[in-house]
N, C-alpha and C positions, 0 to 999 in steps of 0.2 A: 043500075049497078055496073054494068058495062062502061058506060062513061066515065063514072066515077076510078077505076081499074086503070081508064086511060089515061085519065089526069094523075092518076099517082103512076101508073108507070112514067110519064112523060116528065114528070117532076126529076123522080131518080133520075133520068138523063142527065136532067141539069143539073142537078147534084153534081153528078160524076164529071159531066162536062165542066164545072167550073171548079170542081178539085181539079181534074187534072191542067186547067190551065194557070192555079194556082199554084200547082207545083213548077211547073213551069217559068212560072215567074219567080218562084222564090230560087231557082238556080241561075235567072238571070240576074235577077239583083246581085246575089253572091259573086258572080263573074264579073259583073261591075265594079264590084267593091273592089276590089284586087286589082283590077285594072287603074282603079281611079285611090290605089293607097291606102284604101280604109278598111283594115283587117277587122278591126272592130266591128263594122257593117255585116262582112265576112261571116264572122264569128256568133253574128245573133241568130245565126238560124241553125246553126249548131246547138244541138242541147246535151247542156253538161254533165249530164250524166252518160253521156256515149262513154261507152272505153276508152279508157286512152283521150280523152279528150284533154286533160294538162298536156300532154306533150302533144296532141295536133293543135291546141291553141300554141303553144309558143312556137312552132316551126311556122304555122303562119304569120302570126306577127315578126319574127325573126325573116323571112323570105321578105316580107313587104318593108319591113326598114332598110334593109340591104339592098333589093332589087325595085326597080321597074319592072312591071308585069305586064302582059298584055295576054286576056284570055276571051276563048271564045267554045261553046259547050253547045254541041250538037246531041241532042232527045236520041236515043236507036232502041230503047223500049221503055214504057211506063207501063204497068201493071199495077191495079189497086181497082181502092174506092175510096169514096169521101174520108175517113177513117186513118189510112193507109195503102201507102204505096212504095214500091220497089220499080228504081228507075236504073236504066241503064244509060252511060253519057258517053260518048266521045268528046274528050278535056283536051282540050291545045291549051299549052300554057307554055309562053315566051318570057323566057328571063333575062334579064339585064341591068351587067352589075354595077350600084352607085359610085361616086367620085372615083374614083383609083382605081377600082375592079372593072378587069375587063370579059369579064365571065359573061358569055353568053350561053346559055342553054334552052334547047327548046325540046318540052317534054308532049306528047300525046300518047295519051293511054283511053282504056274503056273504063271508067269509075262507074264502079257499084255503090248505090245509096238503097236505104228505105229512110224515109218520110213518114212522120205521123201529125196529125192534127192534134194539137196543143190548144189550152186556153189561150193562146195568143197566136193561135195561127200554128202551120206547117213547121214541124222542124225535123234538120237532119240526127237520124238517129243509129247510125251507121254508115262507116264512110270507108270502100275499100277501095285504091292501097290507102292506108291512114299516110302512108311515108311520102306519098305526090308531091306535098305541099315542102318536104322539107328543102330547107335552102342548097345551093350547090355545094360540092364539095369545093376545098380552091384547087383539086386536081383534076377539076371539072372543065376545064375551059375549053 
């Protein structure tokens, strides 16, 4: 009986060990995307029933057609289980603006997410500020 106790504790480990490094990845993909233009990509791990998510989908697509991006997301808390998780991120996010705009901007903040496991994998289900993503102002420069 003992044994048995350990292999299921040992299992839940790994449960939890590979949710959280699947959340993980799914906020690296997301930073990729943005980086590499594909809001779209962006946008699948967003689910659409978040608040607000009409208007955080078109401020990102709106930023990525407009701008060059370059991001990069440092982990500084994940808290969960397989299930869900509330993650804390440090977001650098560099912008720069297409043909004729000379807008640079460079934002870092601490984004608040929670993450739930979906029939199709991890999705974000809350995204604070929703307003990070939106494009610069042009008094932005």
């Amino acid at each position: 009986m003992r044994r048995l106790f350990l292999m299921v504790a040992m299992s839940a480990a790994l449960v939890s060990g590979d949710a959280k490094q699947d959340v993980i990845d799914l906020f690296a993909t997301m930073a990729a995307a943005l980086s590499e233009s594909s809001p779209q990509v962006f946008l699948r791990a967003i689910d659409p029933a978040m608040p607000g998510y009409a208007l955080f989908a078109a401020a990102v697509n709106a930023l990525a057609m407009q701008n060059t991006l370059s991001n990069s997301v440092v982990f500084v808390k994940q808290e969960g289980d397989d299930r869900s998780q509330v993650v804390e991120l440090d977001w650098l996010l560099e912008i720069t603006g297409k043909a004729e705009s000379h807008v640079f901007v460079r934002r870092e903040t601490m984004v608040k997410c929670r993450v739930e496991r979906r029939k199709r994998g991890w999705r974000v289900v809350a995204f604070d500020p929703p307003d990070f993503f939106a494009p610069p102002s042009s008094d932005a420069r």
